[in-house]
MIVOZA-506980 format. One record per residue (C-alpha): x, y, z; residue in one letter; residue number from 1. Coordinates in nm, 2 decimals. Each point is the difference from the previous one (the first is absolute). Last residue first. Layout:
residues N
        x        y        z   senu   pavo
        X        Y        Z      a    NUM
...
END
This chain:
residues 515
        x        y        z   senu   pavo
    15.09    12.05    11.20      x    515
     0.22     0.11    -0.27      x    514
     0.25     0.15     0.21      x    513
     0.06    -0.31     0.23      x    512
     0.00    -0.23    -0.30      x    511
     0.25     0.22    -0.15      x    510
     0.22    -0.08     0.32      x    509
    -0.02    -0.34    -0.01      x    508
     0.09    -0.03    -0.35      x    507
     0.32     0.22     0.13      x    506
     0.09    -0.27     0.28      x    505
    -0.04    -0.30    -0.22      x    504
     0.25     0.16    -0.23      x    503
     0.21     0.10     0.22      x    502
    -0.03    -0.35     0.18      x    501
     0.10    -0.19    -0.33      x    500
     0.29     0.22    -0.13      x    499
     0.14    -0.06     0.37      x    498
    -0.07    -0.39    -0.01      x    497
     0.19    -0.02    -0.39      x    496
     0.28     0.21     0.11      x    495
     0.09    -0.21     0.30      x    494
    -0.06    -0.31    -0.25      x    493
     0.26     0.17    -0.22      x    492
     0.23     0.05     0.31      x    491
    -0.01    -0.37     0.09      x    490
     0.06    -0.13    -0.38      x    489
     0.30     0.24     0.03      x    488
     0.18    -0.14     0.32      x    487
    -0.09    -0.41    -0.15      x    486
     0.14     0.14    -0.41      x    485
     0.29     0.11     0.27      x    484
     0.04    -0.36     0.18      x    483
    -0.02    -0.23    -0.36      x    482
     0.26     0.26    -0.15      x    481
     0.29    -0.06     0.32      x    480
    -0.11    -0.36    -0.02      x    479
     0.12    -0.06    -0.38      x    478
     0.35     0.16     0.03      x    477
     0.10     0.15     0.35      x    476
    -0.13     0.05     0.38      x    475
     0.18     0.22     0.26      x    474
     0.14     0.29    -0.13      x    473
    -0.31     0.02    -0.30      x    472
    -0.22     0.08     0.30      x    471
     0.16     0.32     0.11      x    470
    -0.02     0.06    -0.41      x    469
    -0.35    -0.03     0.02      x    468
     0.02     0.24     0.33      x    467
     0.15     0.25    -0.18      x    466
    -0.23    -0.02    -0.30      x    465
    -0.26     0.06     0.22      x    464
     0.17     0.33     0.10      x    463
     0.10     0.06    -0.33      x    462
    -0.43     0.01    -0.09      x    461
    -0.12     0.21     0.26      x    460
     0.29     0.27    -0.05      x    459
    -0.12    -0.01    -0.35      x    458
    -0.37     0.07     0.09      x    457
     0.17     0.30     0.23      x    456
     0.15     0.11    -0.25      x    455
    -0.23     0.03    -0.27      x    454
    -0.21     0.21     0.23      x    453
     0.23     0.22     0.08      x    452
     0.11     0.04    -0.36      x    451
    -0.37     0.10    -0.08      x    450
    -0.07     0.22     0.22      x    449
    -0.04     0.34    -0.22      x    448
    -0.36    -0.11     0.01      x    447
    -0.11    -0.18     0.34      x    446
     0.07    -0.38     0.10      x    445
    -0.26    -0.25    -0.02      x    444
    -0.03     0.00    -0.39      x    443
     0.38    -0.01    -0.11      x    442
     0.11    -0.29     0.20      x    441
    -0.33    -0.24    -0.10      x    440
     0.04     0.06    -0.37      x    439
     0.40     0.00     0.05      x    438
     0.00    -0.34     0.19      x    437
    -0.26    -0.16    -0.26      x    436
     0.20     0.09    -0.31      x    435
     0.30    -0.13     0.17      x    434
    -0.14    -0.34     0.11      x    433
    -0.18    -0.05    -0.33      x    432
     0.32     0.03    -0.20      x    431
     0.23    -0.16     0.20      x    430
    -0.25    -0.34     0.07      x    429
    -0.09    -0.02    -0.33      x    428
     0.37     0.05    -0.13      x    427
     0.10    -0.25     0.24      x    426
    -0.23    -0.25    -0.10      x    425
     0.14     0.03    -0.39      x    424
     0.31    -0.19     0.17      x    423
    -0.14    -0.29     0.07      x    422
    -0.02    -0.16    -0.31      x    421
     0.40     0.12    -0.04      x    420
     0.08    -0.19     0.30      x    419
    -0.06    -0.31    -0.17      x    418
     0.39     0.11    -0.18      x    417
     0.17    -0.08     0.34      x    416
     0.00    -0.42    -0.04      x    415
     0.28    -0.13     0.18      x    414
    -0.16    -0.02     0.31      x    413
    -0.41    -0.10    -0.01      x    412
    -0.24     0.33     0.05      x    411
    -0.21    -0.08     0.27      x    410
     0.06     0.28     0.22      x    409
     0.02     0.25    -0.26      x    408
    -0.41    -0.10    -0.08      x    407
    -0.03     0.12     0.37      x    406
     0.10     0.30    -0.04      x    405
    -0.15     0.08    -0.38      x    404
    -0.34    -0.14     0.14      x    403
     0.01     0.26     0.32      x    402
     0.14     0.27    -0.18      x    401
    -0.30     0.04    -0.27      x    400
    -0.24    -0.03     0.26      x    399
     0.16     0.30     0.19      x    398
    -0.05     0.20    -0.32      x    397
    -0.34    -0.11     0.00      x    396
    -0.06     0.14     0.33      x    395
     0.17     0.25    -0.07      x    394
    -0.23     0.14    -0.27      x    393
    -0.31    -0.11     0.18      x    392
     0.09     0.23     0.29      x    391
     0.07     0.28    -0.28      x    390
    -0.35    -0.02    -0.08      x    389
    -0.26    -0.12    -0.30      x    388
     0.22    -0.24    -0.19      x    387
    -0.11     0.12    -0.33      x    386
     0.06     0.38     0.09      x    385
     0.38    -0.08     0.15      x    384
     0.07    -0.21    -0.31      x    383
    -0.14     0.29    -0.23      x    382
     0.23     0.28     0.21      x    381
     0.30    -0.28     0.01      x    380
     0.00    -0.04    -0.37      x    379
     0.31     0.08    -0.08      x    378
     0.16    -0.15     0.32      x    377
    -0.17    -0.31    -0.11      x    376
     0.12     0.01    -0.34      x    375
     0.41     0.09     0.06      x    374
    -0.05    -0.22     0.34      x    373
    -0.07    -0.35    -0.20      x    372
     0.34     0.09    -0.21      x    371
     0.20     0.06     0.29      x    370
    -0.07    -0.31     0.20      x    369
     0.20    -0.16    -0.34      x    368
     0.24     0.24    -0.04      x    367
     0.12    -0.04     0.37      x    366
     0.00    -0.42    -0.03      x    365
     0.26     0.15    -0.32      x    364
     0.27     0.10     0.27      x    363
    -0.02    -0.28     0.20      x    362
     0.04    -0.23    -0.32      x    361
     0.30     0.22    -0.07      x    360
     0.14    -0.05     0.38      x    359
     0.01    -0.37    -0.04      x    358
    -0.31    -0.26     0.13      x    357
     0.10    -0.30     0.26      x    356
    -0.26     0.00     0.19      x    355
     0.20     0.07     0.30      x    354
     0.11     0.34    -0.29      x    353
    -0.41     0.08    -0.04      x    352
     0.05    -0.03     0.40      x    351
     0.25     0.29    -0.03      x    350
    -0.21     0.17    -0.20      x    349
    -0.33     0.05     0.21      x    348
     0.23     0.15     0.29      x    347
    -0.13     0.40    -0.04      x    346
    -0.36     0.03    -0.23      x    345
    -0.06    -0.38     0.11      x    344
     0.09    -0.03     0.34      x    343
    -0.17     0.37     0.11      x    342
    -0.30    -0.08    -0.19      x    341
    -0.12    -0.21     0.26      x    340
     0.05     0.28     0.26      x    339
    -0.11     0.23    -0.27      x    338
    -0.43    -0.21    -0.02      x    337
     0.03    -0.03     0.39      x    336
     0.10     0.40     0.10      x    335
    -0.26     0.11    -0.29      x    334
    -0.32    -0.29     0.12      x    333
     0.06     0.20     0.40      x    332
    -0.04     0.34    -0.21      x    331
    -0.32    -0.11    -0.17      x    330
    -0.10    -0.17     0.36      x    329
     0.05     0.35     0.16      x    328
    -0.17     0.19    -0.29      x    327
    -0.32    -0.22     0.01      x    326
     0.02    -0.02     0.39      x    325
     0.01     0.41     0.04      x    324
    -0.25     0.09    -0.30      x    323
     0.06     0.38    -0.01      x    322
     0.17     0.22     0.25      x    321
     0.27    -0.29     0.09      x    320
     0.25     0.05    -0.27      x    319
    -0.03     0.39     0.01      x    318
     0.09    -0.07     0.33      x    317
     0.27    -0.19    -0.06      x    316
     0.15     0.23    -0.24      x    315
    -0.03     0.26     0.27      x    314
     0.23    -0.18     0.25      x    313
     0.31    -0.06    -0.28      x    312
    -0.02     0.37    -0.02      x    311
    -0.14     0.17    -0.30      x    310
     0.25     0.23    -0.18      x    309
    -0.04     0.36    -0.14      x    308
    -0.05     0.21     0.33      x    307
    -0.33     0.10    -0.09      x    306
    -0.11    -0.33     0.08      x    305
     0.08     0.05     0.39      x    304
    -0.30     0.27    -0.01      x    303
    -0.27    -0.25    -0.05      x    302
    -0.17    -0.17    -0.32      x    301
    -0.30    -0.23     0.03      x    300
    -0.20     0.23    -0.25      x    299
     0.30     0.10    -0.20      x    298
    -0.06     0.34    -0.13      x    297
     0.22    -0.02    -0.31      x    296
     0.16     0.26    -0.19      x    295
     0.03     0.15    -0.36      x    294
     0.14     0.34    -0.08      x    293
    -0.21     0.31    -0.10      x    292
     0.16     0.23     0.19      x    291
    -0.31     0.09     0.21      x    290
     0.05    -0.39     0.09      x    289
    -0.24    -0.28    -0.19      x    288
    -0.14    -0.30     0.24      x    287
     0.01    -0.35    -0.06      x    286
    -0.20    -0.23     0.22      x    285
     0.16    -0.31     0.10      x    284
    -0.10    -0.36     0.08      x    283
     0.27    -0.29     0.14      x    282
    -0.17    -0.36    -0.09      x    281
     0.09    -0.32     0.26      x    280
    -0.03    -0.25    -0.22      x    279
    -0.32    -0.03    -0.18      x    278
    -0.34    -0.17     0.20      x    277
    -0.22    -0.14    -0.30      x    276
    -0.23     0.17    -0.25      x    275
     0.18     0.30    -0.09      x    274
    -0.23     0.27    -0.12      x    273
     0.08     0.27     0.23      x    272
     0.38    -0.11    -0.02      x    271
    -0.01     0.07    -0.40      x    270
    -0.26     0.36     0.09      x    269
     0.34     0.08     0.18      x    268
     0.25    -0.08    -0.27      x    267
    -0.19     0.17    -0.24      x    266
    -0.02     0.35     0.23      x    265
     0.41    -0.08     0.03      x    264
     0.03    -0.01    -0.40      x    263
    -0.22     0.28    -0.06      x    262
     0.14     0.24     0.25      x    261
     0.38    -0.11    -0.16      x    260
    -0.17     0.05    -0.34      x    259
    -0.11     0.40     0.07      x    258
     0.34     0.02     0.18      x    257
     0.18    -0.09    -0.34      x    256
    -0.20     0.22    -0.21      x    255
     0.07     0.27     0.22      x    254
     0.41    -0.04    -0.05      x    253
    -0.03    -0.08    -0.38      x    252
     0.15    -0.34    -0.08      x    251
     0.40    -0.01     0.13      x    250
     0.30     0.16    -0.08      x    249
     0.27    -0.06     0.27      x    248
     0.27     0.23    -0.02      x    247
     0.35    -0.17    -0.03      x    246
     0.33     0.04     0.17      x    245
    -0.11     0.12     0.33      x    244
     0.29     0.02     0.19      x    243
     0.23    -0.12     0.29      x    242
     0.13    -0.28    -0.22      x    241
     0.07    -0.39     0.13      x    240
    -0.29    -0.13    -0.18      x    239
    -0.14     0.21    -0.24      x    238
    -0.29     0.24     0.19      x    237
    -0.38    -0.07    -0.08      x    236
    -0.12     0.09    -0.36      x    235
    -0.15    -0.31    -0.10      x    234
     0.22    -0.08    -0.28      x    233
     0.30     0.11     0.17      x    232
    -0.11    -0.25     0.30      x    231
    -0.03    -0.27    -0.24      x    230
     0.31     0.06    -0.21      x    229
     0.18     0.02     0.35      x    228
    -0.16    -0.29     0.14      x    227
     0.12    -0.22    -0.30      x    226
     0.37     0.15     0.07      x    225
     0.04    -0.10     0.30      x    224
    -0.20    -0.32    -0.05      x    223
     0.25    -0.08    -0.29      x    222
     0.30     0.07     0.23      x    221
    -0.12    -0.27     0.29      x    220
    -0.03    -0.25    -0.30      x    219
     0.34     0.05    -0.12      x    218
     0.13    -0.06     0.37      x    217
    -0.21    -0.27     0.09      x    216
     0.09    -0.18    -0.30      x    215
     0.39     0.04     0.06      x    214
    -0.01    -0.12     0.30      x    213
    -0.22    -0.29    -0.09      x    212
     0.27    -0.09    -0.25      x    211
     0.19    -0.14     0.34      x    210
    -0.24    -0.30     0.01      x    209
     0.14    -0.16    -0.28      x    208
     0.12     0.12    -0.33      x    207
    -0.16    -0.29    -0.20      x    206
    -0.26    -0.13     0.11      x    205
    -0.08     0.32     0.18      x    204
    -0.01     0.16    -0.31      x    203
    -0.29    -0.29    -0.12      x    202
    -0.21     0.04     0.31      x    201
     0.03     0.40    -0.03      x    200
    -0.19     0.00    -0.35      x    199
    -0.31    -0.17     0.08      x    198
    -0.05     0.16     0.34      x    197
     0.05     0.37    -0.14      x    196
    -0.22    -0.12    -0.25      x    195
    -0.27    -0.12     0.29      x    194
     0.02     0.31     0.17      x    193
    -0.03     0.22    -0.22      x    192
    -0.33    -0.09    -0.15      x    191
    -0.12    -0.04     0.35      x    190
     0.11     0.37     0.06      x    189
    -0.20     0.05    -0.29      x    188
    -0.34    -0.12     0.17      x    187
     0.01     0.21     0.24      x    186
    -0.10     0.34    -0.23      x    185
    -0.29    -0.23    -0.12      x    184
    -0.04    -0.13     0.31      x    183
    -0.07     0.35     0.18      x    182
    -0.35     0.07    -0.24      x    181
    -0.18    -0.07     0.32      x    180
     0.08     0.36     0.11      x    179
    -0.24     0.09    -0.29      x    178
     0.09     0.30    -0.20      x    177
     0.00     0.38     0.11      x    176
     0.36     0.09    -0.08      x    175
     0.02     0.08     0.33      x    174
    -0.13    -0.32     0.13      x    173
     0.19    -0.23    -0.23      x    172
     0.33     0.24     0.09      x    171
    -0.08    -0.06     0.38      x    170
     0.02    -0.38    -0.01      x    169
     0.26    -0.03    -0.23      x    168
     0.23     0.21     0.25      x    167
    -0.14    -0.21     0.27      x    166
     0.11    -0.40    -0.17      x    165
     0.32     0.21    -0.03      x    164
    -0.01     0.09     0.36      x    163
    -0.10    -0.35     0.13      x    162
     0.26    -0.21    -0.26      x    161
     0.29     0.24     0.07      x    160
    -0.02     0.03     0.36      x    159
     0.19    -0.30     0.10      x    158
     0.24    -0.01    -0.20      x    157
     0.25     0.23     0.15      x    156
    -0.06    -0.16     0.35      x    155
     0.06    -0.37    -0.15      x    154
     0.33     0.08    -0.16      x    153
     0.09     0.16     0.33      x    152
    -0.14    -0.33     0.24      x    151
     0.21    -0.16    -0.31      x    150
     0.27     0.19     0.09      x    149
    -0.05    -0.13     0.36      x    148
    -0.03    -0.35    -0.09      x    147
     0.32    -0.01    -0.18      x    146
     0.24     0.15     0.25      x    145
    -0.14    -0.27     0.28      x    144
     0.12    -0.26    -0.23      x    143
     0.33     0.13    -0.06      x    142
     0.04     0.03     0.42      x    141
    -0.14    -0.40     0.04      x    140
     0.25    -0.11    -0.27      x    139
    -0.18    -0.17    -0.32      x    138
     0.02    -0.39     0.01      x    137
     0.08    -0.26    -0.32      x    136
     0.35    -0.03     0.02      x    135
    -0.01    -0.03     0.39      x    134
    -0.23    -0.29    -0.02      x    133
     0.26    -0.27     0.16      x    132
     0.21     0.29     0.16      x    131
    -0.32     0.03     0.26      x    130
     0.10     0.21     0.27      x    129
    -0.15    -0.02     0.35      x    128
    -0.28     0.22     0.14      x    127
    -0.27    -0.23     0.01      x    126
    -0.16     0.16    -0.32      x    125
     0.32    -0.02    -0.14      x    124
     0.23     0.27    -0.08      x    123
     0.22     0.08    -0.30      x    122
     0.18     0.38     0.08      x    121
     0.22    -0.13     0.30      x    120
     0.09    -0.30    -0.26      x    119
     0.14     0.18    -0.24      x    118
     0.06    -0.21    -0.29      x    117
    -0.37     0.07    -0.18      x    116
     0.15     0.38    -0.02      x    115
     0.21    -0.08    -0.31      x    114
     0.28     0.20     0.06      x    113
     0.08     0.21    -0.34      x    112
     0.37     0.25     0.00      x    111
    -0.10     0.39     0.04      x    110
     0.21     0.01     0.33      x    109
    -0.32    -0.03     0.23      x    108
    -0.12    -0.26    -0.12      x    107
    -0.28     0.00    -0.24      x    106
    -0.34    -0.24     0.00      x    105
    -0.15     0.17     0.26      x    104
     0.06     0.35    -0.17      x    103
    -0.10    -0.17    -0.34      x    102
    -0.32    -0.08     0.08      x    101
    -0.06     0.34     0.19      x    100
     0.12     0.18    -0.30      x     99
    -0.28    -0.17    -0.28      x     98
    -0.27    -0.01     0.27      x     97
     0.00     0.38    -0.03      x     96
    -0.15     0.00    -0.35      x     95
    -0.34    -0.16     0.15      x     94
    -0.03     0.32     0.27      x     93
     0.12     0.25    -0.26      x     92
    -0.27    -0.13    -0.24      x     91
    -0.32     0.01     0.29      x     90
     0.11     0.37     0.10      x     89
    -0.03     0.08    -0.35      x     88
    -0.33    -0.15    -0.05      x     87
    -0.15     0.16     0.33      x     86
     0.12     0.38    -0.08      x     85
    -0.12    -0.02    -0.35      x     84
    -0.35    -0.22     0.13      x     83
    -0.01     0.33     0.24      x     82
     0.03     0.28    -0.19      x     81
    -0.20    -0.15    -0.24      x     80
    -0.29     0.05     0.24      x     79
     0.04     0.32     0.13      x     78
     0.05     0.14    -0.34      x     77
    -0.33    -0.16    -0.14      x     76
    -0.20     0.27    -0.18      x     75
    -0.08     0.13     0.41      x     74
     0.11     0.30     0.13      x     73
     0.36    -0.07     0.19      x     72
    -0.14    -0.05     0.32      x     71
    -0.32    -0.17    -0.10      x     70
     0.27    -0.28    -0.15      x     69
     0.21     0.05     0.26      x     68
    -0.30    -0.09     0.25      x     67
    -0.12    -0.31    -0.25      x     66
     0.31    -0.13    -0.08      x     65
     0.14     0.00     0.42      x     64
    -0.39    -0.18     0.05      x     63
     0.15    -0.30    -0.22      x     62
     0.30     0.04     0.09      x     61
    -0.16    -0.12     0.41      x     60
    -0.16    -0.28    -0.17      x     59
     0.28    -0.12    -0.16      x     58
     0.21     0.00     0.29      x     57
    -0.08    -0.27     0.25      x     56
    -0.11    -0.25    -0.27      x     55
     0.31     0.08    -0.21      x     54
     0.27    -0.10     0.29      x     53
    -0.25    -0.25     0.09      x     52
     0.02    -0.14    -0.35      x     51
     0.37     0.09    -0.08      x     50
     0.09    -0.24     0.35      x     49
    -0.22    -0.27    -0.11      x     48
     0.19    -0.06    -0.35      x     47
     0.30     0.02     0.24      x     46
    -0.10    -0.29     0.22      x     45
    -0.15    -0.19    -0.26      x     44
     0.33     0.01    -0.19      x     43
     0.19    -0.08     0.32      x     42
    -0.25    -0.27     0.15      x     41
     0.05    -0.19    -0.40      x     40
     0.33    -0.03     0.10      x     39
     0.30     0.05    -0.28      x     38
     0.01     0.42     0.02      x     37
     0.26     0.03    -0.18      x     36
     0.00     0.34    -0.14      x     35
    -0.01    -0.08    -0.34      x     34
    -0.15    -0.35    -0.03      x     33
    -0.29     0.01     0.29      x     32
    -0.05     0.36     0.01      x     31
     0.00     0.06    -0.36      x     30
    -0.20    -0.35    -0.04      x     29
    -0.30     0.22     0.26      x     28
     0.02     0.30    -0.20      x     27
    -0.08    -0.18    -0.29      x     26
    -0.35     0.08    -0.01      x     25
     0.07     0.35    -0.04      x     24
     0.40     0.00     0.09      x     23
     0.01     0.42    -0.09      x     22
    -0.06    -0.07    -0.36      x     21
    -0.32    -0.03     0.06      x     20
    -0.11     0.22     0.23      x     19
     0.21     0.26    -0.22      x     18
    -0.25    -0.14    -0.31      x     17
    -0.27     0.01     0.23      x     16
     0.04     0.41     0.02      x     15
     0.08     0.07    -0.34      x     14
    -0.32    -0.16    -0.09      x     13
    -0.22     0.15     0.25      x     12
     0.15     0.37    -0.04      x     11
    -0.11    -0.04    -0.37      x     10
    -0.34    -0.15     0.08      x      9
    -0.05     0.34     0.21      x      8
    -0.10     0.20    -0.32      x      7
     0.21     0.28    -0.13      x      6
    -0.16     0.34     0.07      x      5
    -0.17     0.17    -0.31      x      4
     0.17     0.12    -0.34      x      3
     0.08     0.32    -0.13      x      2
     0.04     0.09    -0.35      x      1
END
């Protein structure tokens, strides 16, 4: 008996348990403990370094999924293709910090010469050597090693989240169900996350840091082999064969174009009656070739489309056809809300540790933002309804950051376990952000898009992050959360006065046509 396509919540979970067991929230003690990065400007520095590595290049795989995936003939080839190619290049860029440790730390006879005693290699500042704080320093050239593989690291990750949040996308809307059914499949990459967290706090406890190398490998293998199963299952190639290996049986060819003309003539009537401004909506037409096969007629589609990738240049303008300040403000609120974020999805653990918390209460804060996502994320479509807008959905979400931020700041020393009443903030803020980004992503660029789209929302968001973590090089502990709940207060207000004047704008308008 055959059975239908796996569902994207699979992909999700194997996906977040390699971000996990990559460093996840740890990556920051990895650097710090591992690879000795003892000042808080050299974390921050390379934390930064990922972001803008990620910010410049996600949105670009993004539109690289969508053309191979058009390419190759859609059921998601394209598209796995790319997380396989991304993931692996990710693990052999964390595995070589294992030989470029020991090359510094190796003479050249095989015997060990502790690199802290060579003073050309140990330079101030000034430019003097500092034999005082040798013991604790990393050598300029070994540092310089580390931030470019994780530049790599950072390139193979960054298109994972924006293509996979596409592949869900475009399986939702082929299978004919509501695209606001994504947090259902999202929501068990949370599930992963947060056991992946539990259990790595404790092996780190007691293997150390170096277990990580393990993790990441075990972790890379199990998405190679959960994208198999799921590409086998929905009849696009295996990954790494030249074949077919599985024909894809889906519903009855004409009764699937009869729903897809359903679904988009819904969708349209849905905009019709939408009482305030949306953001920036992409309409199509379908139309049926002599064949019989499905296309679109993209009323605001040119000639460059055809090409299977949408430069950074359109994207913008499909940003700008529809509600200009609304959309700008919404993407102004996205760079503040991540450039908070930044400290407390990347550096967040290492003040848990000025607090004086251990990695297995690090690990378990995880479970903890994890079990307010698994509802939330759930029940994004009925959140999303009750709320009225996606604007309202990150506005809340910003909320939720700004009293966990500050509420960090006055947490006494000595006492990490109040960060647990803070911790179901995050999952708020997570799970509306996410569910609001992919709402507004996947409904102002055109069908078949959807990666783009992603990407460029996530391009958006590491950017801020980048900046957050500029920020985190210069200020520390309580003032460092006080200034970015201050950045992201300012973007929700942003938000706030652009929802405000499209809204004013559009009442103005039906006023016009009524009289």
């Amino acid at each position: 008996m055959s059975t239908g396509p796996m569902r994207p919540r699979v992909l999700y979970f194997a996906v977040f348990v390699y971000f996990s067991l990559s460093g996840g929230r740890f990556t920051a003690t990895f650097l710090e403990h591992e690879l000795q990065f003892t000042e808080n400007w050299m974390v921050s520095c390379a934390m930064a370094i990922q972001l803008l590595t990620a910010s410049l290049c996600s949105s670009w795989l993004g539109g690289v999924a969508d053309s191979w995936e058009e390419s190759r003939g859609g059921k998601n080839r394209g598209r796995l293709l790319i997380m396989s190619l991304g993931l692996t290049l990710s693990t052999i860029a964390t595995l070589l910090h294992i030989p470029g440790s020991l090359f510094w730390v190796n003479n050249g006879s095989g015997g060990i010469q502790s690199w802290q005693n060579n003073p050309l290699l140990d330079m101030n500042v000034d430019g003097g050597t500092d034999m005082a704080d040798s013991q604790q320093s990393i050598p300029l050239p070994l540092l310089a090693y580390h931030l470019f593989l994780r530049a790599i690291y950072a390139i193979g990750k960054a298109g994972i989240t924006p293509v996979l949040d596409g592949l869900t996308l475009a399986q939702l809307e082929r299978e004919g169900r509501d695209k606001q059914e994504y947090g259902k499949e999202r929501v068990y990459g949370a599930v992963s996350w947060g056991i992946a967290h539990i259990l790595f706090g404790p092996a780190i406890d007691l293997f150390g840091f170096k277990v990580l190398y393990a993790t990441i490998l075990l972790s890379w293998l199990g998405c190679i082999i959960t994208f198999h199963l799921y590409a086998k299952s929905s009849g696009a190639y295996c990954i790494g064969s030249n074949e077919v290996v599985a024909t894809c049986q889906l519903i009855d060819e004409k009764k699937y174009r009869d729903d897809q003309v359903a679904i988009i003539h819904d969708d349209l009537e849905d905009e019709k009656k939408t009482p305030d401004e949306p953001i920036a909506t992409y309409e199509s037409t379908v139309i049926f070739e002599e064949d019989g096969s499905l296309s679109n007629n993209d009323t605001n589609a040119n000639s460059e489309h055809s090409a299977g990738r949408l430069s950074f240049w359109q994207l913008l303008r499909f940003l700008f056809e529809k509600a200009p300040v609304l959309n700008v403000s919404y993407i102004i609120a996205v760079f503040a809300l991540w450039a908070g974020m930044s400290v407390v999805e990347s550096l967040i653990f290492l003040y848990f540790e000025f607090l004086g918390g251990a990695n297995i209460m690090c690990g378990f804060t995880v479970a903890v933002t994890v079990l307010f996502e698994l509802p939330l994320f759930h029940y994004a479509p009925e959140v999303l309804k009750w709320l009225g807008s996606s604007v309202s959905m990150l506005q809340w979400a910003a909320t939720a950051y700004i009293v966990r931020a500050v509420g960090y700041s006055l947490i006494p020393q000595s006492h990490p376990y109040w960060v647990l009443l803070l911790e179901p903030l995050h999952g708020i803020t997570i799970a509306f952000a996410s569910t609001s980004s992919v709402d507004v992503a996947s409904s102002w660029v055109p069908r078949g898009y959807e990666s783009s789209g992603q990407g460029f929302l996530s391009m958006i968001g590491q950017l801020g992050q980048f900046v957050g973590l500029c920020i985190a090089g210069y200020l520390d502990g309580r003032t460092l959360y006080r200034v970015l709940a201050a950045v992201v207060t300012v973007g929700a207000s942003i938000l706030a006065m652009g929802n405000h004047y499209a809204t004013r704008k559009k009442d103005d308008c039906t006023y016009e046509s009524i009289r």
